[in-house]
C-alpha positions as CSV (number, residue, x, y, z in Angstrom):
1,X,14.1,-13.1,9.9
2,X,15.0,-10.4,6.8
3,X,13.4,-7.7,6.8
4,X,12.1,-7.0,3.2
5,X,10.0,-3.7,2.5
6,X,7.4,-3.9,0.0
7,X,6.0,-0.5,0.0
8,X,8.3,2.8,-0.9
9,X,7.9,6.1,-3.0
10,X,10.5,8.1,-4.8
11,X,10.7,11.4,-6.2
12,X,8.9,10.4,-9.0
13,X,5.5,10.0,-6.5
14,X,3.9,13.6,-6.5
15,X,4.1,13.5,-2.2
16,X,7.7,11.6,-2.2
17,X,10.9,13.2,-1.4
18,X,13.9,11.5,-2.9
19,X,16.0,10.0,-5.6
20,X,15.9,6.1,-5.1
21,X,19.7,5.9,-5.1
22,X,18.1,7.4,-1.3
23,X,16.0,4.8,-0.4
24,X,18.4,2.0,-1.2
25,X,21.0,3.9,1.0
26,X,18.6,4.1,3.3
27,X,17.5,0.3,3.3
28,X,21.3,-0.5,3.8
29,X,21.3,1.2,6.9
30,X,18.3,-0.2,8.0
31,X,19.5,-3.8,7.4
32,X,16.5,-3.9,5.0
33,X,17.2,-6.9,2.6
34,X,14.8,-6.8,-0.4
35,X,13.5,-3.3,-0.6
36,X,10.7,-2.2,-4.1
37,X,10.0,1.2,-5.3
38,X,6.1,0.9,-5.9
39,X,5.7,5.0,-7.1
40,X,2.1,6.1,-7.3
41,X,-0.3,5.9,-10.4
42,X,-3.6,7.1,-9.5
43,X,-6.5,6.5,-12.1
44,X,-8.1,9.0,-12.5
45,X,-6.1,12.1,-12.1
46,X,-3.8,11.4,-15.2
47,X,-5.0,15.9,-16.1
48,X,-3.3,16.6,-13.2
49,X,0.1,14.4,-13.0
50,X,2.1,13.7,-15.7
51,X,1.9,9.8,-14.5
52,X,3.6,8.5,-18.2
53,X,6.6,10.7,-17.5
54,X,6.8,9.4,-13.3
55,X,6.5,5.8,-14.2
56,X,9.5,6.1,-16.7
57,X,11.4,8.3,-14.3
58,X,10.8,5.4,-11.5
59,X,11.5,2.7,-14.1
60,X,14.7,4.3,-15.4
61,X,16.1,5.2,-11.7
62,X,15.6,2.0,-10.3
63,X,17.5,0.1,-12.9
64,X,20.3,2.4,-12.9
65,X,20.7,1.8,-9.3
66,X,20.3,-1.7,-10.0
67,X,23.1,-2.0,-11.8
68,X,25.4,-0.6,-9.0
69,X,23.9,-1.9,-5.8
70,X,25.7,-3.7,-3.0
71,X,25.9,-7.3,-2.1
72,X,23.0,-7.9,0.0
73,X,20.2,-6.0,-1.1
74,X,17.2,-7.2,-3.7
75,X,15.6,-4.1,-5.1
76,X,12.1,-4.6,-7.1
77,X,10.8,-2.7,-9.3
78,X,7.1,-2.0,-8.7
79,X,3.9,0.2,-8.5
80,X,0.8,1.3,-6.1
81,X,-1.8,1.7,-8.8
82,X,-4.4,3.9,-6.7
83,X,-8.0,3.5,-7.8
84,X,-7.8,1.4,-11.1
85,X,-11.6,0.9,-11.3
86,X,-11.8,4.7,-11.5
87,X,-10.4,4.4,-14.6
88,X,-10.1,0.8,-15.4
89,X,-9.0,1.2,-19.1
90,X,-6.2,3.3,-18.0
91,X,-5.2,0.9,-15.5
92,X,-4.8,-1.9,-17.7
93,X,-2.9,-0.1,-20.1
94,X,-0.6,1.2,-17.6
95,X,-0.1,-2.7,-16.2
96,X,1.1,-3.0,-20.0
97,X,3.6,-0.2,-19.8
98,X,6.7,-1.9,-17.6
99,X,7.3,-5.3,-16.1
100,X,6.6,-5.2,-12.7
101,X,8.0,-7.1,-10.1
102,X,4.8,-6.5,-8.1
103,X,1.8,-4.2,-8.4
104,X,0.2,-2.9,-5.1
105,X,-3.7,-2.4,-5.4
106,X,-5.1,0.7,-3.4
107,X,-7.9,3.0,-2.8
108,X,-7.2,6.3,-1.4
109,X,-10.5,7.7,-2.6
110,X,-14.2,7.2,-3.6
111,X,-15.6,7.9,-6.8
112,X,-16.2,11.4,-7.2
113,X,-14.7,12.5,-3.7
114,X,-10.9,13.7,-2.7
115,X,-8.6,11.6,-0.9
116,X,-9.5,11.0,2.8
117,X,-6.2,12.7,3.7
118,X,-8.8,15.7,2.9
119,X,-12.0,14.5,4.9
120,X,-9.9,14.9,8.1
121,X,-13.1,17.8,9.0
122,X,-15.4,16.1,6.6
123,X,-19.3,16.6,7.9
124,X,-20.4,13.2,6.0
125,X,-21.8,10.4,7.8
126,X,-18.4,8.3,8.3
127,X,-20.4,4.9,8.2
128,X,-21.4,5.9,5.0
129,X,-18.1,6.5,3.6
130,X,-16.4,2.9,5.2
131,X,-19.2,1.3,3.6
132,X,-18.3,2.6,0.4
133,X,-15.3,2.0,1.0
134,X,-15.0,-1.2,1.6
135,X,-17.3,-2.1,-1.2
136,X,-15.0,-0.1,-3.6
137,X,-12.2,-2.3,-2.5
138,X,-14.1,-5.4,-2.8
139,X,-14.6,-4.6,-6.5
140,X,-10.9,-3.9,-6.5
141,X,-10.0,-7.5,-5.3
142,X,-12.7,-9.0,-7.7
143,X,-11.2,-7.6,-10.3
144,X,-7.4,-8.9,-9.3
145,X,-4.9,-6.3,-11.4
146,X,-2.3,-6.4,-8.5
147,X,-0.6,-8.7,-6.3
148,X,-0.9,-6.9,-3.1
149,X,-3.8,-4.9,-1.4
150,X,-2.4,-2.0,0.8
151,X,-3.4,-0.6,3.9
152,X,-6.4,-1.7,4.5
153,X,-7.7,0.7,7.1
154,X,-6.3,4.1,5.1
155,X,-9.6,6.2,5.5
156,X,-9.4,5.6,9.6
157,X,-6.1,7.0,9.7
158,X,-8.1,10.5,8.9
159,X,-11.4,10.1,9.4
160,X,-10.8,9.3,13.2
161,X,-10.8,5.7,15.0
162,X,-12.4,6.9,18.0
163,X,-15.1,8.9,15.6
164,X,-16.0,6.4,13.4
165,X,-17.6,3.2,13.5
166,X,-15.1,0.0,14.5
167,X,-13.8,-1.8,11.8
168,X,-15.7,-5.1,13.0
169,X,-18.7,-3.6,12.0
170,X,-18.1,-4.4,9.0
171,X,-16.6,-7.7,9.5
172,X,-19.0,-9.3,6.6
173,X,-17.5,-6.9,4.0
174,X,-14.4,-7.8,5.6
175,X,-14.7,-11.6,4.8
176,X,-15.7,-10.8,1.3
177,X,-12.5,-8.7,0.6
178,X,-10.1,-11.5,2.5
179,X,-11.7,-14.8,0.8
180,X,-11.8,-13.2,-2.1
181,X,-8.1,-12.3,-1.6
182,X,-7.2,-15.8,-0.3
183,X,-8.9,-17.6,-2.9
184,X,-6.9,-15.5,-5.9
185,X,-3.7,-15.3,-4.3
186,X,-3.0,-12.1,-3.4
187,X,-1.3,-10.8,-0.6
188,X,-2.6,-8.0,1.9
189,X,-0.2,-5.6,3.3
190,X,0.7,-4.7,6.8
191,X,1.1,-1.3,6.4
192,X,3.7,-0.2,9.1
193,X,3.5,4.0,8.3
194,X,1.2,4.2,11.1
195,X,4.0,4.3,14.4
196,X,6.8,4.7,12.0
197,X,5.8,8.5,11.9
198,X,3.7,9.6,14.6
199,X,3.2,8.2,18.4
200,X,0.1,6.4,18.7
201,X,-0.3,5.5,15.3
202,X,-1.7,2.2,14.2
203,X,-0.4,-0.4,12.1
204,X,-2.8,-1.1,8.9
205,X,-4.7,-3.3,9.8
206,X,-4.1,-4.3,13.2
207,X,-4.1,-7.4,14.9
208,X,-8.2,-8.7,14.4
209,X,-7.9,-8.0,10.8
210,X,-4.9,-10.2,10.1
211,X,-6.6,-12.8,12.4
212,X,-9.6,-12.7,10.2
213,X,-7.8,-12.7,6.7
214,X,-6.1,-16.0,7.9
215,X,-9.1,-17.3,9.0
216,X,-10.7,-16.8,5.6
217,X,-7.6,-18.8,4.2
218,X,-5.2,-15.7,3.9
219,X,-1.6,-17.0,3.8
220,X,-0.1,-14.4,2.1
221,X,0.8,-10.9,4.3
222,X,3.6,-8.1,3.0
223,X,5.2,-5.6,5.1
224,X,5.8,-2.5,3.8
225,X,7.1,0.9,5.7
226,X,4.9,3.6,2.7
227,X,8.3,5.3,2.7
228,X,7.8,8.7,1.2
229,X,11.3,9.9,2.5
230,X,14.9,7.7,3.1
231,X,14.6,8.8,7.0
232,X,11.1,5.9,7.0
233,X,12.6,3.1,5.1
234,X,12.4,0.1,6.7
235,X,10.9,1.5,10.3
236,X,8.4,-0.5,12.1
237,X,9.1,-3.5,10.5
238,X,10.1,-5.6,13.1
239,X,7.4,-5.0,15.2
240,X,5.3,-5.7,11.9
241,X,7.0,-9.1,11.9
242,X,6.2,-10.0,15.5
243,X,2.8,-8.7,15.2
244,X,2.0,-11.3,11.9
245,X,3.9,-13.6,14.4
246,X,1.2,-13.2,17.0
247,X,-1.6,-13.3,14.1
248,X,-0.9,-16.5,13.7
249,X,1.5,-16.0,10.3
């Protein structure tokens, strides 16, 4: 089966690492057949990143290495717009910017809190911030800017899985998000950054969430590796593969 990876970052992301002329080297290697640059936008924060002069830096890089790829590899030109409802105005005008081959719809914070990355020690109720959390992403797929929703279960990757409440207890909020997502066709991401870099890290989602979306009529599932550096291109996705496989996709 080829092995196509949905979800990278360049240099041009304020936490990636490396030219994209890297990536595609790396997704060579890797035997990675269709590979997108999806640098972050996050509505939002446009004071503190110059996000106008990223996207064209993303834009620019991946065309030029466009025009001098290799036989055998499909490179996409694309986005993770973080938080649009944060700024929904924004959003829309940044959607209006490029053509995108595909637009990945995330949520890496609530309104008016920092990314999760930074609640690793938070003292707030964690059921409280899944709840919101799910329903800020809910209003992200009702709205319907993107073609993809990424990694799912981002806030448990920091806020602890065996600290916080298990993600079927909020399997209603769940089937709102994924019938929602099936009925608009969009795709959910299997977010494979998990093992890639650390032992014992979790796909997102794992194998009850993918059973569910398909049960609400999900047919459509990415893979994607979150690259921030060459050295993760294309890891995990295999595994991704056969774990879709035993989903049911």
């Amino acid at each position: 089966m080829p092995l196509l990876d949905h979800h990278t970052h360049s240099r041009h992301s304020p936490d990636g690492r490396e030219p994209v002329a890297a990536l595609v080297e790396a997704a060579f290697s890797e035997g990675v057949s269709t590979l997108a640059v999806t640098d972050h936008c996050d509505c939002g924060l446009q004071q503190v990143f110059d996000w106008e002069e990223r996207l064209r830096g993303s834009a620019e890089e991946t065309e030029a290495a466009r025009l001098c790829i290799r036989e055998g590899l499909t490179l996409l030109f694309g986005i993770e717009l973080g938080q649009p409802l944060h700024d929904q105005k924004a959003a829309e005008d940044i959607l209006g910017r490029y053509h995108y081959d595909l637009v990945i719809g995330s949520l890496h914070n609530l309104q008016e809190t920092q990314d999760f990355y930074f609640l690793q020690d938070t003292e707030a109720d964690p059921a409280v911030l899944l709840t919101r959390y799910f329903d800020e992403l809910l209003e992200i797929a009702r709205w319907g800017g993107f073609d993809i929703l990424a990694h799912l279960t981002y806030p448990y990757r920091y806020l602890g899985y065996e600290t916080t409440p298990p993600i079927a207890s909020f399997e209603e909020q769940l089937r709102e998000i994924f019938t929602c997502l099936a009925q608009n066709g969009k795709a959910l991401e299997l977010n494979t950054s998990g093992p890639a870099r650390s032992p014992g890290g979790r796909m997102m989602p794992e194998l009850w969430e993918l059973r569910l979306f398909r049960s609400c009529g999900g047919e459509l599932v990415t893979l994607g590796s979150d690259a921030h550096a060459a050295i993760h291109v294309g890891k995990q996705l295999r595994e991704g593969q056969a774990l879709l496989r035993e989903a049911g996709f």
